[in-house]
Backbone bond lengths (Angstrom), bond angles and torsions (degrees), N, CA, C in turn:
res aa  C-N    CA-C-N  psi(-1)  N-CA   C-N-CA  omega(-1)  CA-C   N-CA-C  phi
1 X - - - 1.453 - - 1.537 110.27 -
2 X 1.639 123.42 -42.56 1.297 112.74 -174.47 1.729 91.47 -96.71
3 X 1.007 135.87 26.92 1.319 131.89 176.42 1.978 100.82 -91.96
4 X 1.655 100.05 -36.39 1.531 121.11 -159.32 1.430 90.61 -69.62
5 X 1.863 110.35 -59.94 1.408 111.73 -167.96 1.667 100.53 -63.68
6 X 0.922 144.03 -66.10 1.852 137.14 -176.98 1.315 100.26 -30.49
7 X 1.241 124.26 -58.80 1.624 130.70 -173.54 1.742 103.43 -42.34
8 X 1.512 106.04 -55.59 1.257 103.98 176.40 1.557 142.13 -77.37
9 X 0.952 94.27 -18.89 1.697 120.49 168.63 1.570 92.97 -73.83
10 X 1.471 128.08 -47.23 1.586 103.61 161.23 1.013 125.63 -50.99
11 X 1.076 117.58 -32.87 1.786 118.96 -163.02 1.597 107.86 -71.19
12 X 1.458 111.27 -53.61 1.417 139.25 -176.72 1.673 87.05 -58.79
13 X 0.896 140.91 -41.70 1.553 129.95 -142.62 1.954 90.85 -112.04
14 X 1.229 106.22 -21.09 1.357 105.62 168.87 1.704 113.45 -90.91
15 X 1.012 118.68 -38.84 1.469 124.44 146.54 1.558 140.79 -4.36
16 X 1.156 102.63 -56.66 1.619 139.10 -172.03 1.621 116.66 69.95
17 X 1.126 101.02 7.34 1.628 102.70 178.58 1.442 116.72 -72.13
18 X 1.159 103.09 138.88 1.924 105.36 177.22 1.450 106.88 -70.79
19 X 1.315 107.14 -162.30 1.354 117.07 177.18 1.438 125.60 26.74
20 X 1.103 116.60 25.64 1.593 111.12 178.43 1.575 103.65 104.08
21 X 1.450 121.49 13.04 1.734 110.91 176.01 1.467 86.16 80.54
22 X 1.084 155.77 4.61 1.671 144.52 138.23 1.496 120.84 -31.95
23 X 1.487 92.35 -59.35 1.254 87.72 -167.05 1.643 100.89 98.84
24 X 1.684 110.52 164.77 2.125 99.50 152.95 0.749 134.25 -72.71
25 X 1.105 120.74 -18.85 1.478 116.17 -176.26 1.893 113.77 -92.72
26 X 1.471 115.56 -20.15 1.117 117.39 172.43 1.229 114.96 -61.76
27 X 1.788 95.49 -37.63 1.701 104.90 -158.03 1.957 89.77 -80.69
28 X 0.599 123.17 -69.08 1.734 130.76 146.33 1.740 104.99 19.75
29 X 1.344 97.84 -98.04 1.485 112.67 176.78 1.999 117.99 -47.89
30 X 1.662 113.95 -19.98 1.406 142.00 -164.52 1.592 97.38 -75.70
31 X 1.504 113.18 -40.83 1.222 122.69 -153.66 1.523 110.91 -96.58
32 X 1.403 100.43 -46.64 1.549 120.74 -178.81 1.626 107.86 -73.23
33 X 1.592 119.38 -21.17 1.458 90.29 171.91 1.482 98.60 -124.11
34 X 2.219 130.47 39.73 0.850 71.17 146.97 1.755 94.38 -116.81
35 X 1.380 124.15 42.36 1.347 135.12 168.66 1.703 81.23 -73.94
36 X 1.082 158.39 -78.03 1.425 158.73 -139.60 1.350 102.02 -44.83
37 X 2.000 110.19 -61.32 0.810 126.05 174.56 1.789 134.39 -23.40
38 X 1.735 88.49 -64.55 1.292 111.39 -164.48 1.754 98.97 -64.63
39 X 1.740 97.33 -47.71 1.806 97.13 -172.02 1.997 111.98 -73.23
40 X 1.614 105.47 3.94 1.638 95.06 174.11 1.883 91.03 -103.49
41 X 0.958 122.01 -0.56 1.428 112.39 -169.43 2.197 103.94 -82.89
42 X 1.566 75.49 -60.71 1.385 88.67 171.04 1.718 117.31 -55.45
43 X 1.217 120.06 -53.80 1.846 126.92 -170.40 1.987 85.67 -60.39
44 X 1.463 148.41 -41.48 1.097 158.54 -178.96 1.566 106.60 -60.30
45 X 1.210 120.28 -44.99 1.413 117.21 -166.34 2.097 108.28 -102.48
46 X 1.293 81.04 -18.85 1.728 92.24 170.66 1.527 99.51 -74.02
47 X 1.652 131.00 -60.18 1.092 119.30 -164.51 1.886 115.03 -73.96
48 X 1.430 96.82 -9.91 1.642 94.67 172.77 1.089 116.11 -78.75
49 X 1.290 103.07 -25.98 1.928 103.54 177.12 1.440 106.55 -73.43
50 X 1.147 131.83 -27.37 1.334 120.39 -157.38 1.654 93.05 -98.68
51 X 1.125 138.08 13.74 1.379 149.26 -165.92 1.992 90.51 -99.79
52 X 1.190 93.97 -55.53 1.792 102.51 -164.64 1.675 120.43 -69.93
C-alpha cells in the first residue's frame, strides 16, 4: 500500500502538476466540495441531536 502511494507521488512529481497533479482548478473544485461536505455532515448531526 505505501509502496502504491511512493509509486504515485513519482508519477505526480514526474508530472509537473502542483498540488497533487490537480492542477487549480482540481485543487479548486477539492476544497469547495469537501467544505460542502464537512457543513452537510455537521447541519445532519446537529439536527439529529436536536431530534433526541
Amino acid at each position: 500500500m505505501i509502496v502504491d502511494w511512493i509509486e504515485a507521488s513519482a508519477t505526480v512529481y514526474a508530472a509537473g502538476e502542483a498540488f497533487g497533479g490537480l492542477g487549480r482548478g482540481g485543487l479548486i473544485a477539492v476544497i469547495v466540495i469537501s467544505v460542502i461536505a464537512i457543513v452537510t455532515f455537521v447541519w445532519i448531526f446537529r439536527e439529529t441531536g436536536r431530534r433526541d
